[in-house]
C-alpha positions in Angstrom: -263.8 148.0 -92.7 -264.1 151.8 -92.5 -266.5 151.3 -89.5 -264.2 149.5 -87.6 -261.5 151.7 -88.5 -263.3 154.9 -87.5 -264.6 153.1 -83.8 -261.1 151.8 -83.3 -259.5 155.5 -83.6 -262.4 157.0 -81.4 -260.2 159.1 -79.3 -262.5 158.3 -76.1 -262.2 154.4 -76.7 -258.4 155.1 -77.4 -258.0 156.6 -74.2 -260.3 153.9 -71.6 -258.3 151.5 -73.5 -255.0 152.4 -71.9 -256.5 153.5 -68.6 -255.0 151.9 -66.0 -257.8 152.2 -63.8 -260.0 151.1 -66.5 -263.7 150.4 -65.0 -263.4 147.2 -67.4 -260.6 145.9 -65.2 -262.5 146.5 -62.1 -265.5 144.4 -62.7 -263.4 141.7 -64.1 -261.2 142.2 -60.7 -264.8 142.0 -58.7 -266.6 139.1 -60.6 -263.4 136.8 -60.0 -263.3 137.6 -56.5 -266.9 136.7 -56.1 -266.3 133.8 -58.2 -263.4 132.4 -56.2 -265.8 133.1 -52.9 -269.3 131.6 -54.3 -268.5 129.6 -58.2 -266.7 127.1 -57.3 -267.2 124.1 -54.5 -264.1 124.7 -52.4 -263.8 128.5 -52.0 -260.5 130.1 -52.1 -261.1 133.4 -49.7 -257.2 134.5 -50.5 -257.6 134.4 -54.0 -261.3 136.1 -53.5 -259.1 138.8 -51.0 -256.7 139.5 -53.7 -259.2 139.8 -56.9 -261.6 142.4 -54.3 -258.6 144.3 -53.0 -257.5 144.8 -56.5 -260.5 145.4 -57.8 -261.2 147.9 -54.8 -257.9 150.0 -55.8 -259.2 150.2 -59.6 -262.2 151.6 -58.5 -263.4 152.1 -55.1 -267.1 153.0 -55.6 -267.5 149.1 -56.4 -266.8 148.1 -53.7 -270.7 149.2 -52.8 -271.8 147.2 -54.7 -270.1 144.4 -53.3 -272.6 144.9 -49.8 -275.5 144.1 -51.6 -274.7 140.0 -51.9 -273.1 140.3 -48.9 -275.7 141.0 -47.0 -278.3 138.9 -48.6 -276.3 135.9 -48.6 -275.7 136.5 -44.9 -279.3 137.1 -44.6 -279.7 133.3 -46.0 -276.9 131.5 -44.0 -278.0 132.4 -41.0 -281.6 132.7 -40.1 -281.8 132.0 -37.0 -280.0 135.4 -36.3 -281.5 137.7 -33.6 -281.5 140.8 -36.1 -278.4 141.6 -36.3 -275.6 140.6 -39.1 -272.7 139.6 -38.3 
């Protein structure tokens, strides 16, 4: 009880909590949009275009990591490619 009582006052965790532009949010914001693109069997790109945009305004620097299965899935869909992606 006192442990929990102690890491729920940590000011640090206090403050992320409230963060609007909490990195928590992002991921959660990224992972759906990838979600609504690849998880399910119909995908739903202006859901997916929503969730990334959002996600890209919480925190812009994830949107890097967004490139990387990009570009490999491209890399996949289309082999007969000459080289150059799309």
């Amino acid at each position: 009880m006192l442990a929990a009582a102690l890491v729920g006052l940590n000011p640090v965790l206090l403050h992320f909590a409230g963060d609007a532009l909490d990195v928590t949010l992002a991921i959660t914001l990224l992972l759906c949009g990838l979600y609504f693109l690849w998880g399910v069997e119909r995908p739903r790109p202006a859901a997916s275009s929503l969730c990334l945009a959002l996600a890209g305004l919480c925190r812009p620097q994830l949107l890097s990591l967004l490139l990387l299965p990009l570009l490999s899935r491209g890399r996949r869909a289309a082999p007969r490619a000459t080289g150059l992606w799309p």
